[in-house]
C-alpha positions as CSV (number, residue, x, y, z in Angstrom):
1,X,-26.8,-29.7,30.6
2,X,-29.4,-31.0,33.4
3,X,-27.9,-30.8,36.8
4,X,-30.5,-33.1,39.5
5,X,-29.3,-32.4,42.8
6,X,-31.6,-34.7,46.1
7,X,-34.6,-34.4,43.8
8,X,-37.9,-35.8,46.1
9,X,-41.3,-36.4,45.3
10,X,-43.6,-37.2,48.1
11,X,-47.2,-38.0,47.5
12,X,-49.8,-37.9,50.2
13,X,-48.7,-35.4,52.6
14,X,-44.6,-35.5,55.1
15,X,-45.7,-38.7,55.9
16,X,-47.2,-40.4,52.0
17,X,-45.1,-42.6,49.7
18,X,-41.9,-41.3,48.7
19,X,-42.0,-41.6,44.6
20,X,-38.6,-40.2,45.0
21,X,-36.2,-39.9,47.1
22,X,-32.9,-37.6,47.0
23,X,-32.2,-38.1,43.5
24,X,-28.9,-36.6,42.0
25,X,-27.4,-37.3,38.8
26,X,-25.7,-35.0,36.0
27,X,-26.3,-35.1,32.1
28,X,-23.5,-33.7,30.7
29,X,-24.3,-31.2,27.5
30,X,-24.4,-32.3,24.0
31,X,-24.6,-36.1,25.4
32,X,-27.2,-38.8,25.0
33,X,-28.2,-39.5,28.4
34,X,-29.9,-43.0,29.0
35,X,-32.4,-42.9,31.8
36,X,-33.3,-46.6,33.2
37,X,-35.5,-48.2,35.7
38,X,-38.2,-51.2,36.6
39,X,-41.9,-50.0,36.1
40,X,-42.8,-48.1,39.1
41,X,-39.2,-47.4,40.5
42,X,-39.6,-42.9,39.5
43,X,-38.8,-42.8,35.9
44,X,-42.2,-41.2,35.1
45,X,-42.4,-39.0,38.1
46,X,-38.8,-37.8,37.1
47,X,-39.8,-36.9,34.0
48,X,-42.7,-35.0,34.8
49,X,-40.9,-32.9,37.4
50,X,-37.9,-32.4,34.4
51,X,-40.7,-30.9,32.3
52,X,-42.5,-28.4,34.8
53,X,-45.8,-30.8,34.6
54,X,-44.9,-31.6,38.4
55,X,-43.6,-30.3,41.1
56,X,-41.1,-31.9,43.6
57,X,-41.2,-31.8,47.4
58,X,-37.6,-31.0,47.7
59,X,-34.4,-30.7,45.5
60,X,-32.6,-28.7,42.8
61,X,-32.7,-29.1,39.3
62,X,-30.8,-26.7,36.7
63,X,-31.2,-27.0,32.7
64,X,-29.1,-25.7,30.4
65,X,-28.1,-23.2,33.1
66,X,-31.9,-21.9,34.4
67,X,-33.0,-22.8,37.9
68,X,-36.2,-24.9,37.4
69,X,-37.3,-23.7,40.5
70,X,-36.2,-19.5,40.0
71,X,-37.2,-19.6,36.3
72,X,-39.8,-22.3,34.6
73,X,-40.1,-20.4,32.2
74,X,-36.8,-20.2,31.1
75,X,-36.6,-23.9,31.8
76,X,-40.0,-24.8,29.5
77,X,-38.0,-22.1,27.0
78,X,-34.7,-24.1,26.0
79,X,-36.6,-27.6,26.5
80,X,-38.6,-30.2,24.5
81,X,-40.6,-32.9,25.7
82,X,-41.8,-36.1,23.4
83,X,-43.8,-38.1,25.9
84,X,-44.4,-41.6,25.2
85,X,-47.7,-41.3,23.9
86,X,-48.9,-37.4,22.9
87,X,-53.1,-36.7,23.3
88,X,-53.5,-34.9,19.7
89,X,-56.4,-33.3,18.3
90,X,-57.9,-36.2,16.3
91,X,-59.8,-33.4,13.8
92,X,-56.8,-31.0,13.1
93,X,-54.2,-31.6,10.6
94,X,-50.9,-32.6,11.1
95,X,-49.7,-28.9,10.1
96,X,-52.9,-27.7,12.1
97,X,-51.4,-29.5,15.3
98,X,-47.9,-28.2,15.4
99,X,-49.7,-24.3,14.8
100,X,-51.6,-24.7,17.6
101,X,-48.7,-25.9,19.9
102,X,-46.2,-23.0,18.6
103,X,-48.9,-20.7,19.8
104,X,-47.8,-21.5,23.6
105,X,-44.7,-20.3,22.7
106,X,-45.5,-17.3,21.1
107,X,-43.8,-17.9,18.1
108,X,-45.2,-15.8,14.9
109,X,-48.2,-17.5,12.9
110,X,-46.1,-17.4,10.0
111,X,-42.7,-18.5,11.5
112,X,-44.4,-21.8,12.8
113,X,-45.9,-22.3,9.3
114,X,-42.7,-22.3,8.0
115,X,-40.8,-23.8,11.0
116,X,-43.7,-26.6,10.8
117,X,-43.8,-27.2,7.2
118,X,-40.0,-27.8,7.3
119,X,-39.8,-30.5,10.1
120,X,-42.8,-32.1,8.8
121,X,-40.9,-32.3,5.1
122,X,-37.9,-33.3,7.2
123,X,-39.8,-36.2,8.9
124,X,-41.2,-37.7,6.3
125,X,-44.5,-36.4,6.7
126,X,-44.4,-33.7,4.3
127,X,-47.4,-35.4,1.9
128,X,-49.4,-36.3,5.5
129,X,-49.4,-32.2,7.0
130,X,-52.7,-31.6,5.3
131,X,-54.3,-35.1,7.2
132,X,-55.9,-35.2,9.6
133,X,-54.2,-36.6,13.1
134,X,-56.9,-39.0,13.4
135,X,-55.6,-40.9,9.8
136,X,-52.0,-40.9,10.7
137,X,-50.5,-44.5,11.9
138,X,-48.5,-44.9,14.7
139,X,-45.4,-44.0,13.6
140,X,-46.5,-41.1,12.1
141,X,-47.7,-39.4,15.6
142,X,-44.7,-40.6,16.9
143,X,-42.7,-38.2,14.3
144,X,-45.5,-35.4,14.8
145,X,-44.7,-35.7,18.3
146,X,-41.2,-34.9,17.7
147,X,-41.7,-32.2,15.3
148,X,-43.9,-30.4,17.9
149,X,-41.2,-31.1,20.5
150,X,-38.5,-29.4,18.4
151,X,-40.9,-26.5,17.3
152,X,-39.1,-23.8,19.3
153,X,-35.3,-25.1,18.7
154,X,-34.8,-26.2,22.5
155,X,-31.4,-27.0,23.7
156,X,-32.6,-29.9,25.7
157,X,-34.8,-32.8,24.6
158,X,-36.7,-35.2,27.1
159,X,-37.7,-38.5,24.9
160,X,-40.1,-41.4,26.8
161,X,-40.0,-44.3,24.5
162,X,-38.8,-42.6,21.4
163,X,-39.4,-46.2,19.5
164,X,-42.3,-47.6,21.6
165,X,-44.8,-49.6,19.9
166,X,-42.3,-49.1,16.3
167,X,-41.1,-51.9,13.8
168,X,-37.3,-52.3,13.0
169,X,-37.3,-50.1,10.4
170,X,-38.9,-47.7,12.7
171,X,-36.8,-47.8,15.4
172,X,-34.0,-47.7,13.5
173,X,-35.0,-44.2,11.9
174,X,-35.6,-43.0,15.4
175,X,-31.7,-44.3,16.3
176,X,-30.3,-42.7,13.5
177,X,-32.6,-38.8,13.9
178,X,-31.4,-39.1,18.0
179,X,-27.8,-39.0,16.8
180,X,-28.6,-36.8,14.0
181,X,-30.5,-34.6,16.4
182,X,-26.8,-34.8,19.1
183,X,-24.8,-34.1,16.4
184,X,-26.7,-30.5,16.0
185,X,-25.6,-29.9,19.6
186,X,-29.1,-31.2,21.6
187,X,-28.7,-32.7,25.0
188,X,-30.7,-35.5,25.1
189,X,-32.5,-37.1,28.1
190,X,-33.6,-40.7,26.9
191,X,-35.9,-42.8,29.0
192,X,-36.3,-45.9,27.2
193,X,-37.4,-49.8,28.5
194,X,-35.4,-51.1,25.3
195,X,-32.2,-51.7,26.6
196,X,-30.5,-52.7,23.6
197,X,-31.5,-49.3,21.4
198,X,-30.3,-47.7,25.1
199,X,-26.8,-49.7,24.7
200,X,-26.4,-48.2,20.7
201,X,-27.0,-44.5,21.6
202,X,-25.5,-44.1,25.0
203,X,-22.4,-43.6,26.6
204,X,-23.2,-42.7,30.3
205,X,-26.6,-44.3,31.7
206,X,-28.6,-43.4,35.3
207,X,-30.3,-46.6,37.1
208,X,-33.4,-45.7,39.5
209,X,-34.8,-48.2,41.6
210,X,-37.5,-47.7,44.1
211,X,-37.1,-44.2,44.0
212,X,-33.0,-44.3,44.3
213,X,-30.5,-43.7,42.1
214,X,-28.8,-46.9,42.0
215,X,-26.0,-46.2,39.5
216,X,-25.0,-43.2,37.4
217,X,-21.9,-43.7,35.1
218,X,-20.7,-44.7,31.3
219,X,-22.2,-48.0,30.2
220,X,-18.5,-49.3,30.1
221,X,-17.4,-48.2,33.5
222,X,-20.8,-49.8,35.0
223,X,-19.5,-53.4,33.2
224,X,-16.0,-52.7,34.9
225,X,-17.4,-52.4,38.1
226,X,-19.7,-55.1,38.3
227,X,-17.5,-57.8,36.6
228,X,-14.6,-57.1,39.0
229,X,-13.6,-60.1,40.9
230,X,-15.9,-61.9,38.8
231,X,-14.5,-65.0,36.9
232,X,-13.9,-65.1,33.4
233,X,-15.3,-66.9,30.5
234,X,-13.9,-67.5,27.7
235,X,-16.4,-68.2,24.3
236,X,-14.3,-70.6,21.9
237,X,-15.7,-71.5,18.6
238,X,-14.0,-74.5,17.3
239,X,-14.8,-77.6,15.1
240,X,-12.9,-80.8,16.3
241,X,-12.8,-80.4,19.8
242,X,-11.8,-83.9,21.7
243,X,-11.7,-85.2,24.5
244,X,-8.0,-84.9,24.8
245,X,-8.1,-81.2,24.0
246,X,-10.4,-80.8,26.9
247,X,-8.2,-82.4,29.0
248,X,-5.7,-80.2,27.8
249,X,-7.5,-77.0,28.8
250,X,-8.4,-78.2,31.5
251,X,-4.7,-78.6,33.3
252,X,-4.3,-75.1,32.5
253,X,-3.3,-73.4,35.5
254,X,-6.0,-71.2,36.5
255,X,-8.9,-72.5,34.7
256,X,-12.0,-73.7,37.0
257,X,-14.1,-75.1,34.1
258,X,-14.5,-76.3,30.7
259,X,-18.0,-77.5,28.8
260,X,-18.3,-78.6,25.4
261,X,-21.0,-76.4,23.3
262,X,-22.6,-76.7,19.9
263,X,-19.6,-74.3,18.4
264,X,-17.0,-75.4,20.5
265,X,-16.4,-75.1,24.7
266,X,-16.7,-72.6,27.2
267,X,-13.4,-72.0,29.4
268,X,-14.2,-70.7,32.9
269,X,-11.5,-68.8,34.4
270,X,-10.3,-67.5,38.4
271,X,-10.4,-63.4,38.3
272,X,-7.9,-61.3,36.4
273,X,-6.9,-64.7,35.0
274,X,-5.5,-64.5,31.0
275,X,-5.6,-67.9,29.4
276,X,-6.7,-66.9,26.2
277,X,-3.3,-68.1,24.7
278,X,-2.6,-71.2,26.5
279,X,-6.4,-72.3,25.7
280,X,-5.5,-71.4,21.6
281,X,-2.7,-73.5,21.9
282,X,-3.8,-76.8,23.5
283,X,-7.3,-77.0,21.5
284,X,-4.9,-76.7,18.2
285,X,-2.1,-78.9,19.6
286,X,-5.2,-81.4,20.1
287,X,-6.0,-81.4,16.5
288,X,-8.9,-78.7,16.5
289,X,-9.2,-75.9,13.8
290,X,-10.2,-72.9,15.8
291,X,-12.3,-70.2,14.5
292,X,-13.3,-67.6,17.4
293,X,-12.1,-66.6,21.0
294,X,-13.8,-64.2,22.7
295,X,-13.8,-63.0,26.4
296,X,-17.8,-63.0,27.4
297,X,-19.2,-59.1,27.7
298,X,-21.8,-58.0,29.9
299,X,-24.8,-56.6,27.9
300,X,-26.5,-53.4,29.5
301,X,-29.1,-55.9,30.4
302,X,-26.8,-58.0,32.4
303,X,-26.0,-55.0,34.1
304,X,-29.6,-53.2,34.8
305,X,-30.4,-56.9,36.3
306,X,-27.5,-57.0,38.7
307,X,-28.3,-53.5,39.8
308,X,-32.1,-53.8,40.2
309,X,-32.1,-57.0,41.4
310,X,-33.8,-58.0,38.5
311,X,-36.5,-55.4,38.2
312,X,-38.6,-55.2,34.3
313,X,-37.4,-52.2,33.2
């Protein structure tokens, strides 16, 4: 679990730029936590301060139980970090690298052999470990990365851009180790710009913007909220559409709009209206065969851009 509680970062001196600014949000353990924001609005700054590279101006934070601020090392003990781009040593090997980095951690020469030999068979880079970093491709640093980040078994994992810079196939391993890697029991903390890989892994999301917390909440609850008192729109996919079944709709009591699209029309509805039925029925009493009829969904995109005023994330 990582508890935030009015997390601030102030750069510059009292009176500097607030990077931060009374951040709270909750990840609750054994989840897949989606962390969100427009470049610049704290999502780097909260990542460095979640993995003791930075320290805040104010605030609480608590992971997996150990006061950040009482016990780093603790903290740096039950947590793994796989920043979005890792500075290797060009001239070791991949096994050579992960040795090294278990020697912070004071984990026996021969346990990290072993330990490293294993994730790098498990990672697909058991035929690369005796390579040097410098030869491996992208994708390949970005599984060393991870490997070194789950050296010492942490409970917690921080992930920047898991899938940055990867090709489908690539992102899609990535997708499928992050739930592989929940499903052992990790708490993951996933800051990621691609909102649709975002949308597959995670339940609950937090939203920062200009150093705020603008929304913390499950990805379905956030879409509740936001479409509430909103019209809706109803997607029909249907071949034979007239003019008289358009009419049709039309007169239905509660509908605001129809348009004809290339599959079919759109049916704009008043709030809390259900017309779904009555639409069904006068396109087919008109003569059209219907296919599809589906209420519209808000995307986590649509979402994040409501919420950041349409900040890049």
């Amino acid at each position: 679990m990582i508890e935030v509680e009015g997390l601030t970062k102030v750069y510059g001196g009292s009176h500097g730029a607030r990077a931060l600014d009374g951040v709270t949000f909750t990840v609750p353990e054994k989840s897949i936590f989606g962390f969100l924001g427009p470049n610049g609005a704290g999502k780097t700054t909260t990542i460095r301060i979640l993995a003791t590279v930075l320290q805040p101006t104010e605030g609480t934070i608590r992971i997996d139980g150990h006061d950040l601020g009482e016990d780093p090392l603790a903290v740096k003990e039950n947590l793994g970090l796989m920043p979005d781009e890792v500075l290797f040593y060009p001239t070791l090997t991949g096994l050579q690298q992960l040795l090294y980095y278990a020697s912070f951690y004071g984990i026996r020469r021969a346990d990290a052999r072993k330990r490293g030999k294993e994730l790098l068979e498990q990672f697909g880079l058991g035929d690369e470990m005796a390579k040097k970093v410098k030869a491996y491709s992208h994708g390949m640093k970005k599984r060393l990365a991870l490997a070194q980040c789950l050296l010492h078994d942490p409970h917690v994992l921080i992930m920047d851009e898991p899938a940055n810079g990867l090709d489908p196939g690539g992102m899609r391993y990535f997708r499928d180790l992050i739930r592989w890697l929940n499903g052992q029991g990790k708490t993951i903390f996933l800051s990621s710009h691609m909102l649709y890989e975002v949308e597959q892994l995670c339940e609950r999301v937090g939203i920062i913007d200009h150093g705020h917390i603008v929304a913390v909440d499950t990805i379905a609850d956030l879409s509740a909220r936001l479409t509430a008192g909103a019209p809706t729109v109803l997607r029909v996919s249907a071949a034979g559409v007239t003019d008289d079944g358009i009419r049709a709709v039309a007169a239905i009591p509660g509908v605001t709009n129809v348009e004809r699209t290339p599959l079919g029309v759109d049916v704009t509805a008043k709030a809390g209206s259900d017309v779904s039925g009555e639409v069904s029925r006068a396109l087919v009493m008109a003569g059209a065969a219907l296919r599809e009829l589906k209420a519209e969904q808000r995307s986590l995109e649509d979402l994040f851009l409501a919420l950041t005023k349409g900040g890049g994330a």
